[in-house]
N, C-alpha and C positions, 0 to 999 in steps of 0.2 A: 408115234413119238412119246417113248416114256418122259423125256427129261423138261419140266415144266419149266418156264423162269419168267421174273420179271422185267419192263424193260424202265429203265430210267435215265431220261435226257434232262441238259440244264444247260442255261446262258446265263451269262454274269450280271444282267443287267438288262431291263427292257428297253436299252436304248442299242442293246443288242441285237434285240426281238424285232427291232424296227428295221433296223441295218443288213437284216438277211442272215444275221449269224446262228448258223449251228441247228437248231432242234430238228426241222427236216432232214438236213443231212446227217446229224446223230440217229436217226430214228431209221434214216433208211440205210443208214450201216448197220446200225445193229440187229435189223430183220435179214438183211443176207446174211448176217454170221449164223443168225440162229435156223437160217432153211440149209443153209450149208453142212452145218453141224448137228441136224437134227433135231431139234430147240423149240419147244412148241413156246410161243409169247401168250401171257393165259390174262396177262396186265400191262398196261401204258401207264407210265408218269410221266409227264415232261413240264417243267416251271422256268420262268424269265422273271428269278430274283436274286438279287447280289446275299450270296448266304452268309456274308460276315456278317452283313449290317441287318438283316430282316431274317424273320422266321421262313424256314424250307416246309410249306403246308403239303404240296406233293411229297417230300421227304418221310414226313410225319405218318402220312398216310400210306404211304407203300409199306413203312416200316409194322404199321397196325395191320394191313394186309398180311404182308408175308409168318407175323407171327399167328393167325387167324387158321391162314394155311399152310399148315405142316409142311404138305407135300411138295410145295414150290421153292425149290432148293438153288435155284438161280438167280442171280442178279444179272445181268446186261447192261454197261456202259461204255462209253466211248473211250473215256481214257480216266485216268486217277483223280484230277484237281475236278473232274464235273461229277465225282458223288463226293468226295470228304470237304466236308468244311473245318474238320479239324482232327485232332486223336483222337478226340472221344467216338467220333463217329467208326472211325476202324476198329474199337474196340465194341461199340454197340452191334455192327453188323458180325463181329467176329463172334460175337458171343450168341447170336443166330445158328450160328454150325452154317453158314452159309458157302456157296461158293462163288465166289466174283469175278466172273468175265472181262477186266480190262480190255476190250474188242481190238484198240486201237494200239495197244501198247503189247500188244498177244501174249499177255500173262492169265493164268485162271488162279486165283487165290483161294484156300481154305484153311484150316485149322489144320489139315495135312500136309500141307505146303512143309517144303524144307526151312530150315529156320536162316540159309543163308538167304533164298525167296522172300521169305518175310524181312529180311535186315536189306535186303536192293529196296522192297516194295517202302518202307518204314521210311528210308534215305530219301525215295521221288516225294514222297509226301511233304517232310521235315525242309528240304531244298526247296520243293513248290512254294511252299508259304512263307519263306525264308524271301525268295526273289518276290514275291507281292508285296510283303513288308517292306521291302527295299525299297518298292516304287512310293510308298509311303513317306518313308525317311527323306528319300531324294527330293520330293513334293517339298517336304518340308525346308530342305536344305535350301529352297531356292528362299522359300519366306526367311529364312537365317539372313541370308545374304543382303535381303533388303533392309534387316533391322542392324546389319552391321554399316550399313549406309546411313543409320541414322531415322532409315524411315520406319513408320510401324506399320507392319505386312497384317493387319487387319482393322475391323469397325472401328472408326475411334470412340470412346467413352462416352456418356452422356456430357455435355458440356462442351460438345466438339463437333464439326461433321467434315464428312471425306466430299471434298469438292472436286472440278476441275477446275483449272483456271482456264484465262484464254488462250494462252498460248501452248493447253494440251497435257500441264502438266499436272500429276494429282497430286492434291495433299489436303494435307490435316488443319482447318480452319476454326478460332476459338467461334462459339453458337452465343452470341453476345446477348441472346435471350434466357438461357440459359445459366452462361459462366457466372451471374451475379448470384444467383443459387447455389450454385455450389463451395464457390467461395464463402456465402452465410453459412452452411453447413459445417465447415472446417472451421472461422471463427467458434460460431456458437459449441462447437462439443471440445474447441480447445480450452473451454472454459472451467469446464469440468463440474459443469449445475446441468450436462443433460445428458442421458441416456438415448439409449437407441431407438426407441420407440415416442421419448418426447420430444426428441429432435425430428422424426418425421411427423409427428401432430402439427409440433413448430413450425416446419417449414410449409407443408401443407398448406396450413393456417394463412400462411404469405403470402399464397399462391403458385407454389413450384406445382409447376406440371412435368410428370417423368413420360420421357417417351415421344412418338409419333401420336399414340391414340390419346396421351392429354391423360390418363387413368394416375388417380393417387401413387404414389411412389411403395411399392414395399420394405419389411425394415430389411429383409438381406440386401437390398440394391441399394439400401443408404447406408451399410455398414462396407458394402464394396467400394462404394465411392470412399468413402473415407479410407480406405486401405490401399486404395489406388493411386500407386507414384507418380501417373501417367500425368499430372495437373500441374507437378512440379516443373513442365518442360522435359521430362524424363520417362521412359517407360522399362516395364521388363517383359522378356521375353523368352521364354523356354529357361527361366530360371535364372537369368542372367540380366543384371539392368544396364541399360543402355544412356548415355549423360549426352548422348551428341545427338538429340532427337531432334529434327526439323520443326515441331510442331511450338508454339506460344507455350506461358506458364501459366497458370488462371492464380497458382497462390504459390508461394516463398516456400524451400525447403523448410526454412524453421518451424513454419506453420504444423506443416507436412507430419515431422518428426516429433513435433508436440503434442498432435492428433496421436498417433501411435504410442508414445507414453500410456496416454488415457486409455486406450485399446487394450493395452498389452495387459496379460493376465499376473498379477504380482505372483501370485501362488505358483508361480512354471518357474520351476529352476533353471538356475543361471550355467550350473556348470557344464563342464562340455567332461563328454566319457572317451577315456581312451579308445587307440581302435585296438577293437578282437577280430579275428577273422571270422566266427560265427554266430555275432550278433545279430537279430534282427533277420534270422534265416531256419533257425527252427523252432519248432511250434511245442507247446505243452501240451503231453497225448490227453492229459485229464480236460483242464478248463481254456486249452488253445490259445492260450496266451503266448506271445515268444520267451525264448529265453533269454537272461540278459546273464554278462561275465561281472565275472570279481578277482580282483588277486588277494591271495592270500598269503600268509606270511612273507608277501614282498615279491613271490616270484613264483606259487603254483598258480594256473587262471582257471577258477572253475566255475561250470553254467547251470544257472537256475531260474527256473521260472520268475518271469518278475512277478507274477503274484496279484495282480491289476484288478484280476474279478473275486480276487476273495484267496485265504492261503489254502493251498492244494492239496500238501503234504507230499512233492513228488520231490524227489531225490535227486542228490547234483549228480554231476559228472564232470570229470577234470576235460580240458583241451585237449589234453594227449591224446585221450579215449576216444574222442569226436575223429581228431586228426589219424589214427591212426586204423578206424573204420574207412573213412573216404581212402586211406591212402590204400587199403587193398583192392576196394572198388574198383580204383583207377588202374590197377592192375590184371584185375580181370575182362577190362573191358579193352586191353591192349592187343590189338590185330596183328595177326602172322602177316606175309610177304601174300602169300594167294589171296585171304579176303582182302587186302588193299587192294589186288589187282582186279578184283570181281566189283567193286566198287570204282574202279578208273573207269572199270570198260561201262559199267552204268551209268555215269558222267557223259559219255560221248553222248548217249541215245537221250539222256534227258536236253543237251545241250541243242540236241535237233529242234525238239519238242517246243524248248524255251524259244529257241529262233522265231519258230511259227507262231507261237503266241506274240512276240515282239511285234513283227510283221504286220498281221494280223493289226493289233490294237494303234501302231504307228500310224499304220493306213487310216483308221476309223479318226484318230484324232486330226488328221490332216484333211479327211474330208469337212469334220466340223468346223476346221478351222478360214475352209475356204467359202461354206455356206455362211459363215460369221462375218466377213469380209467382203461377200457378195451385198449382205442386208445394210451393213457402213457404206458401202458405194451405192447401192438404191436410195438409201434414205438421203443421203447429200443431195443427191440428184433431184428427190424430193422439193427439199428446201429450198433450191435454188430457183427450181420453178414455182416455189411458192403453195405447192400443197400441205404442207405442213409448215406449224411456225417452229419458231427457233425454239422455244423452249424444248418440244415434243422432240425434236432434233437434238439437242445436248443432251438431253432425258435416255434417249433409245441409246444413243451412238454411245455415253458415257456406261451404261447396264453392258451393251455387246462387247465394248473394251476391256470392262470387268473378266466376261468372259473367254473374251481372249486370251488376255495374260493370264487366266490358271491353264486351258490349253496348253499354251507353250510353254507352262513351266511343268506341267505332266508330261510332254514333248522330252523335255531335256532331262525328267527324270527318268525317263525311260532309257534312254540314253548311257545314263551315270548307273543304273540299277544294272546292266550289262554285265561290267565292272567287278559293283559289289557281289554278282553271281559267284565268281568268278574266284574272287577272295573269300564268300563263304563256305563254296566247294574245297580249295583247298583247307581252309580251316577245320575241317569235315577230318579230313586225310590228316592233317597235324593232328588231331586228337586221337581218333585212332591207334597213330602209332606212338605219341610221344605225349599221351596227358599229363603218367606219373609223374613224368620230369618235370615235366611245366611244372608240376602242381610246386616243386621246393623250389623253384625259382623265384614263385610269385610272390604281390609283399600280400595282403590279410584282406584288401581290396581285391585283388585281382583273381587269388582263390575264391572267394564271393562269388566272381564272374562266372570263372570257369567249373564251377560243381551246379550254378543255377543254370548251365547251358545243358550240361550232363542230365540232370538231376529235379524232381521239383516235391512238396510233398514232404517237408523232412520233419518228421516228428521223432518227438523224447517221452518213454514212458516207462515204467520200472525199471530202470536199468537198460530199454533196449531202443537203439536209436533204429528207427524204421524210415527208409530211405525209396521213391519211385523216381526210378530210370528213364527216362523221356525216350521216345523214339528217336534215331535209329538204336542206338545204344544199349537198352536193352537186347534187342534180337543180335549186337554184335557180343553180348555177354553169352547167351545162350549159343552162339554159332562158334565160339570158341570154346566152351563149356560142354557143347552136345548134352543137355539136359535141362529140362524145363522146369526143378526146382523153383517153386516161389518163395520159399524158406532156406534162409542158408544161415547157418549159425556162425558168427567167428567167437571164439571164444578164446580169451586175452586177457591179461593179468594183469587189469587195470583200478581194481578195489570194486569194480562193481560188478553186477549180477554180468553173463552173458554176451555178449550184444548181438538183438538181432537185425540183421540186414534182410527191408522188404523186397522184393525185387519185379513184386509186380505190379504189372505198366498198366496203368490208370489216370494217363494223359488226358487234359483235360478239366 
């Protein structure tokens, strides 16, 4: 067997590892591919950790391996979402000269691959993380729902605690050991004789204990309390404040509003900036500062560094300039009738895929939620025969209900995340065919939207606005382009130098 390779297995989660998922039967898939195929295995990786949120240490390591050894020009894994945790990682292993064995999805990838291969392979990726996000969003969307009820879908504040009552239902109760504190707090700094550090000496001093462990308060968790609506009988939530909140006041809007006065920094200007459509979206190639708009003579808008860390000396460039860069972008990256259709038919087989993972993860939270359910009807049973008291009993039963209802609300976002699959796929195919259009439809907001979905990485420097392509999007530039240019000049009779367009993909 000339052909060496590694092998690399991974679960999302060690609560996976427990549940019987995946690394054995990853591992003995990808040994029959490789006696099948002639594939001597020369290394094992395999790890049970969630790679958004923690470091991939097997990852780490195969990747020191394989560059250690030349000769082993193989990857082996089961399918796409169990090696990448992100772009960058397809562009680290790509930049190996490697070649990757998708076992399960029977693709082999290289830097040889066609570039319409790499714009399928780019799409499962960019879709894969697209519907895990979702399950995200959805999560979220359920806590939305509860703060549009009034209620607030998390800890309450210091000055508060989350109870049950008796008849089962939860909520947010003033901590009347506490409220007298916090209330002192908001008087004494609306006074405008303490600062933020002598008002927690001061209150210290009282006797306020922050927290469970009773430990001195720090000054940023007395400068939150004071920033925090939440005391007024009001809280906010994802941006948004909510006036119909279930919970007590501990002190008076006035109060509240008068605090924030003192707060507010006099030096921060008041006025409010027109919208541009590319404020606050690219970067100053000198000192990375963004750029900010101006009009001039009343009706040209032209962008320049605001200048934040000191002056630069870099050069404007009018809106037109900008706009009229992105708009051939969006023209090159506009798909013919065949690549949409090589893209539908890829849609079907990821839509398998998704199903199985759905499946899959539905199952596991349905078991949790019936071992959850089982420990509430033990422990009842408990108490009524008297092995445990009441308190330990509201104690457990109230912690497992906890967990219960995030359960069912991962339950039902899995559900709703179906859905958003479904809407981001075809959104996938709308730009594709129709971005340019969109783009003059939109108002200055919603082009914002649509070039940071395309696009990320947008720098300005002599004259030359340098732009990176997100996956899939680049490789649908090249598959309609047939050429791997990472420089491509447009040059335009716009008063400035040039402009050059980056086009290489550095996602990540």
């Amino acid at each position: 067997m000339n052909k060496r390779a590694v092998l690399y297995a991974r679960v999302s989660s060690k609560e996976q590892e427990k549940e019987g998922f995946s690394i054995p039967a990853q591992i003995r898939l990808l040994k029959e591919y490789a006696l099948k195929n002639q594939i001597q295995i020369v290394q094992e990786f395999s790890e049970a950790e969630t790679a958004k949120t923690s470091g991939r240490n097997k990852f780490e390591e195969m990747l020191k391996y394989l560059k250690k050894n030349k000769s082993v020009k193989i990857i082996l894994v089961e399918k796409t979402d169990r090696l990448y945790r992100n772009f960058k990682d397809y562009v680290t292993l790509e930049d190996l000269d490697l070649e990757v064995h998708l076992v399960k999805e029977g693709e082999v990838l290289s830097k040889n691959s066609k570039s319409s291969e790499k714009l399928m392979h780019g799409l499962k990726v960019l879709i894969a993380k697209n519907y895990i996000d979702n399950l995200k969003e959805e999560t979220s969307k359920g806590m939305q729902e509860k703060a549009e009820q009034g209620i607030y879908p998390s800890v309450a504040p210091c000055g508060y605690l989350n109870i049950t009552r008796d008849d089962g239902k939860k909520v947010i109760a003033v901590d009347f050991a506490k409220a007298p504190f916090i209330k002192r707090m908001f008087e004494l700094y609306a006074t405008g004789g303490y600062s933020i550090n002598s008002l927690r000496d001061k209150i210290i001093e009282e006797g306020f204990a922050y927290g469970k462990s009773g430990n001195p308060i720090h000054r940023s968790k007395v400068e939150h309390i004071l920033k925090n609506i939440f005391y007024t009988g009001s809280f906010e939530w994802k941006g948004k404040i909510y006036d119909n909140a279930q919970h007590d006041a501990i002190i008076s809007k006035k109060l509240y509003y008068k605090v924030q006065e003192k707060l507010r920094d006099p030096r921060k200007s008041k006025s409010r900036k027109g919208e541009f459509a590319f404020t606050n979206m690219i970067k100053c190639g000198i000192c990375r500062c963004y750029l900010t708009a101006e009009i001039k003579k009343e009706k040209y808008i032209y962008y320049h560094c605001t200048g934040n860390k000191g002056k630069c000396g870099q050069k404007w460039i009018t809106e037109e300039a900008i706009s009229n860069t992105f708009q051939d972008l969006l023209l090159d990256i506009q798909l013919k009738q065949k690549e949409v259709n090589v893209i539908k038919e890829g849609l079907i087989v990821l839509h398998k895929q998704k199903m199985e993972y759905q499946n899959i993860t539905t199952e596991q939270i349905q078991r949790n939620l019936k071992k959850i359910q089982d420990r509430i009807d033990n422990c009842y049973i408990d108490k009524l025969e008297g092995t445990i008291s009441q308190d330990f009993w509201k104690t457990q039963t109230d912690k497992w209900q906890r967990e219960k209802d995030e359960l069912m609300i991962k339950l039902e976002a899995l559900q709703k995340a179906d859905k958003e699959y479904f809407q981001f796929s075809s959104l996938i195919l709308e730009l594709c065919k129709n971005a340019y259009d969109l783009y003059f439809r939109q108002s200055a907001e919603e082009k914002r939207k649509l070039l940071n979905l395309l696009c990320s990485n947008f720098s300005y420097k002599d004259g030359k606005l340098d732009i990176v392509l997100n996956s899939p999007f680049h490789e649908i530039l090249l598959a309609n382009q047939d050429k791997s240019a990472e420089i491509i000049q447009l040059k335009r009779d716009t008063g400035v130098e040039p402009i050059s367009l980056n086009k290489k993909w550095l996602p990540g």
